[in-house]
C-alpha positions in Angstrom: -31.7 31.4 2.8 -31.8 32.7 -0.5 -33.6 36.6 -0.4 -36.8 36.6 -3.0 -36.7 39.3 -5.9 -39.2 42.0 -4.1 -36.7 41.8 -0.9 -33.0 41.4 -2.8 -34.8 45.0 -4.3 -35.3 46.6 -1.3 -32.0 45.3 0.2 -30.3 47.1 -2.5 -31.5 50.1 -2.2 -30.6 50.4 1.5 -27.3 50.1 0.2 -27.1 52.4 -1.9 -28.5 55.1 0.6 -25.1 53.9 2.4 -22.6 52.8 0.2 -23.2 55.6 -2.5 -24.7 58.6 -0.9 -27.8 58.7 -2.3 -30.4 61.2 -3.5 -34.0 61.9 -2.8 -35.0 63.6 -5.9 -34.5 64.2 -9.5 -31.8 67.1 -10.2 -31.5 68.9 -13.5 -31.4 66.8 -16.9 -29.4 68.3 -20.0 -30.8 68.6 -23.0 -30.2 66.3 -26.1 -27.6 68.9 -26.8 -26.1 68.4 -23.3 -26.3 72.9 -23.2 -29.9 73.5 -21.4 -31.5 72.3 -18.0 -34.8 70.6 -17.7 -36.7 68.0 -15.4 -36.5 64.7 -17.1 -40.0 64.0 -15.9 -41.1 67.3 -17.8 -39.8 65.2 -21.4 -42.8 63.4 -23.1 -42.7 60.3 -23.8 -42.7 61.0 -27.3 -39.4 64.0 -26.8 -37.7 61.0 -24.8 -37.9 58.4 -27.2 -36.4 61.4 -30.0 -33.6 61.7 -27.8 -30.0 60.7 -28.7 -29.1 57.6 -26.5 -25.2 56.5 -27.2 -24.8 54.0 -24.0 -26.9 51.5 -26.8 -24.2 51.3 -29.1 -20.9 50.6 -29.3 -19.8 52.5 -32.5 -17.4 55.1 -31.0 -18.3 59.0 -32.3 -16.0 61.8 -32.6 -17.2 63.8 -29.4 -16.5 60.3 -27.4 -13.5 59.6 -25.4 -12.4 55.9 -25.1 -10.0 55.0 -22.4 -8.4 51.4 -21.5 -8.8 50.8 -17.5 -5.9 48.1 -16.8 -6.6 46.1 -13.7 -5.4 43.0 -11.9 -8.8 41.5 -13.3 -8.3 42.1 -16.8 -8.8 45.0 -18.7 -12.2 47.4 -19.4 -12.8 48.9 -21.9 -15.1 52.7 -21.5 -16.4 55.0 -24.0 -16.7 58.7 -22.3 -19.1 61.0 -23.5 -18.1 64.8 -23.6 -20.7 65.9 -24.7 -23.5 65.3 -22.1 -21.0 65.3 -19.0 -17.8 67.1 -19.9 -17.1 68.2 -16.2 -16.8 64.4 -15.5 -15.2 63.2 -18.6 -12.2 66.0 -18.1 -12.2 65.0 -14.4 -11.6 61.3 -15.7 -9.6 62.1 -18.5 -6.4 64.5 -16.5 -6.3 62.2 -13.6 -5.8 59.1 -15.9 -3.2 61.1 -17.6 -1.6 62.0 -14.2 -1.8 58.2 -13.0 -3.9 59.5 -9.6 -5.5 56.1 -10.5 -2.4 54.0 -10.5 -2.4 51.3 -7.8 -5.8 52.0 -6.4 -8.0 49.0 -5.2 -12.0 48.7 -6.1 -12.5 49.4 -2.2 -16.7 48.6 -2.6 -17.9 45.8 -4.7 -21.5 44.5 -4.3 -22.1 41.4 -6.6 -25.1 42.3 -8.4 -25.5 46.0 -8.1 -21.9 47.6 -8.7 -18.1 47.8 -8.1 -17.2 51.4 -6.8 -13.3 52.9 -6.9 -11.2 56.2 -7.7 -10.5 56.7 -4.0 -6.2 57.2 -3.9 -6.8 56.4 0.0 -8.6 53.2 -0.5 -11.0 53.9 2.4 -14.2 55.2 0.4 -13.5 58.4 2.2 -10.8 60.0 0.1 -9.9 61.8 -3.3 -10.3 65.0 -4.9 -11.2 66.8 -8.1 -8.9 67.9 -10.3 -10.4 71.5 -9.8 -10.5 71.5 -5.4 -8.1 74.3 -4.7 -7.9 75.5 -8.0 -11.0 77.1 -9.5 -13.8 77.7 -6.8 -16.9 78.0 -9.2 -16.3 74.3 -10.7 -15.5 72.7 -7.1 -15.6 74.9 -4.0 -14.1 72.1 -1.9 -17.0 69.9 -1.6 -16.7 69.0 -5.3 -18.3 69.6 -8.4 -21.6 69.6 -10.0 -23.8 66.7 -11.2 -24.1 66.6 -15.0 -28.1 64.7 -15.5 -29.0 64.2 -19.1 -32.1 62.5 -20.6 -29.6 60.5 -22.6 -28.0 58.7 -20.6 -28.8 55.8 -17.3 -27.4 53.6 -14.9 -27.9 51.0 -16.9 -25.4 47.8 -16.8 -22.3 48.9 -17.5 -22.7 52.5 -17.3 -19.8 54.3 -15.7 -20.9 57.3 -13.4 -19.8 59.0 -10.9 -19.9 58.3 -7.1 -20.8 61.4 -4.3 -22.0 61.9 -0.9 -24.9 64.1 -2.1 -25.6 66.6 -4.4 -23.1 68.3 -6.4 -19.8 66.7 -4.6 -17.8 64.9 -7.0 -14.9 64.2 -6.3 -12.3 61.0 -8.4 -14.4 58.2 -7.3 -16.4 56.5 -9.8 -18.5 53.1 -10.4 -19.3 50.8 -12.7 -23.0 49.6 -12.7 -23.0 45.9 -12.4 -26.3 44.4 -11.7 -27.4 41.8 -14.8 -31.0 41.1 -13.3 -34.0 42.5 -15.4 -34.6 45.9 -13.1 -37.9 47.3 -15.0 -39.7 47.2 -12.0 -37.8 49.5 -10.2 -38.7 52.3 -13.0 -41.5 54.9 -14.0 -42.2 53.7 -17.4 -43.5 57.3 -18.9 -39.7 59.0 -17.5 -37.8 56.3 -19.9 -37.4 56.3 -23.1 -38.5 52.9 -24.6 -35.3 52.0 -25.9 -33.8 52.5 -22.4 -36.5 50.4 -20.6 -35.2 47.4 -22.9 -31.8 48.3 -21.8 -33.1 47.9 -18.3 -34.3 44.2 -18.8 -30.7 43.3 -19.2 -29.7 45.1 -15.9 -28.5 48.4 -13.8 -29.7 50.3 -11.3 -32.5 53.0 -12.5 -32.9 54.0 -8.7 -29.8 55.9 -9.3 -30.6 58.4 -12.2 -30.9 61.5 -11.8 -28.5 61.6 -8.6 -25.5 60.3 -10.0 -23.2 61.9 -13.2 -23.1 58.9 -15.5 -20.1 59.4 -17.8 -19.0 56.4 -19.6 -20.1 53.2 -20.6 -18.1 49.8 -21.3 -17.7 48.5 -23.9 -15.3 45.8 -23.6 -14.5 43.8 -20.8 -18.0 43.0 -18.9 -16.1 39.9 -17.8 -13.7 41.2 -15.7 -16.4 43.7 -13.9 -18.3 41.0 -13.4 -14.8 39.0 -11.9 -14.0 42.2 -9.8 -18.4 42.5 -8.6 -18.1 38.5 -7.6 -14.6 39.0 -4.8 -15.1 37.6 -1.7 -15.9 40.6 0.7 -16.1 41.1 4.6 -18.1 43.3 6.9 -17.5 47.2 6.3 -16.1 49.2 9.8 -19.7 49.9 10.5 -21.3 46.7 9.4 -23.4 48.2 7.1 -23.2 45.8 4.5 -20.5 43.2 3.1 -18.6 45.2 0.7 -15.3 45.2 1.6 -13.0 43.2 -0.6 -11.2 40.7 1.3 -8.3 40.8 -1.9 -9.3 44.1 -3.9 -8.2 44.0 -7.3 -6.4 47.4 -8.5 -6.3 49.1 -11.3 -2.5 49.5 -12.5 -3.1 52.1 -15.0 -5.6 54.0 -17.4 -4.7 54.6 -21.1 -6.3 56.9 -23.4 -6.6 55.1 -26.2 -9.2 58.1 -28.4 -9.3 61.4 -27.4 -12.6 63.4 -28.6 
């Protein structure tokens, strides 16, 4: 039987308390300059709607980063953004250039929420920071800080990064999928209108202000979508269905701009 909106929305959130780790509260949101920490709940709705939102467009700046992710699907297209998560972007950005990404699968795909990879083990379990072993006030071995800014959301297509709580990021990432209107799931006076919009067209606002969002496509919906839609079998600990019976991999990332 087909699930009804109100219960498809509560499915998906038990999911994502599983399949992504999530959060129970709000953690700290950069400024529009991406330099000072605030509560995003603190912004009035007047500051948020001031606020410099570059997930709406897909003009590439000069502090932006655009990368080429080559997969068995097809390609994607992402725009990084250094300024408001540069931990992340560098992160991204050094193991692309060192192929750690070569050959992995998209070991997690949920049609119509996300498709999650990054993992060189393929098990959802694995990878590493660039900085784990190497500098112990970025990543002290349980990985690296979240990066929360007011400008930007989980909306569809937004890249961010995956954890197992707070402040542990490691190489996975994912790619927010969803296409349903998700309005209902927000706090209208947190958003900025612009972003609420953005919302009606999909993505997962149950997510910000837990995960580092980092990137956002810009090219190549298509083949996320082809990836989100794989037929999928039961997880070890039948969880959920998110296993890809045939993952697709990605076979490199290019660095097509550097900001």
């Amino acid at each position: 039987m087909k699930k009804g909106k109100s219960e498809k929305i509560i499915a998906l959130l038990a999911v994502v308390f599983v399949i992504v780790g999530l959060g129970v509260a709000y953690q700290s949101a950069h400024s529009d300059k991406g330099t000072t920490t605030e509560k995003r709940q603190s912004l009035s709705k007047n500051k948020l709607n001031k606020v410099a939102l570059p997930q709406l467009s897909k003009k590439v700046h000069k502090n932006e980063t655009v990368v080429t992710v080559k997969t068995t699907a097809g390609d994607v297209k992402i725009k990084l953004f250094n300024k408001y998560a540069p931990l992340a972007v560098k992160n991204f950005i050094k193991h692309s250039q060192k192929n750690y990404y070569n050959g992995t699968i998209f070991h997690r795909v949920i049609n119509d929420f996300m498709i999650q990879g990054g993992d060189p083990t393929g098990t959802g379990t694995g990878g590493a920071s660039i900085w784990k072993n190497k500098n112990d006030k970025i990543d002290d071995g349980s990985g690296f800080k979240n990066e929360i800014s007011s400008c930007l959301y989980n909306i569809r297509g937004a890249v961010s990064m995956a954890n197992s709580g707070e402040n542990t990021n490691g190489s996975q990432f994912f790619i927010n999928q969803n296409h349903d209107d998700a309005t209902a799931q927000l706090k209208k006076s947190e958003y900025p209108d612009k972003i609420i919009n953005a919302y009606k067209k999909g993505g997962n606002p149950s997510l910000d202000g837990n995960y580092t969002v980092f990137g956002q496509v810009i090219s190549g919906m298509d083949v996320v979508d082809k990836i989100a839609t794989a037929e999928v079998k039961d997880n070890a600990d039948h969880s959920e269905k998110s296993t890809p019976v045939n993952p697709y991999k990605i076979i490199k990332i290019t660095i097509d701009k550097n900001a």
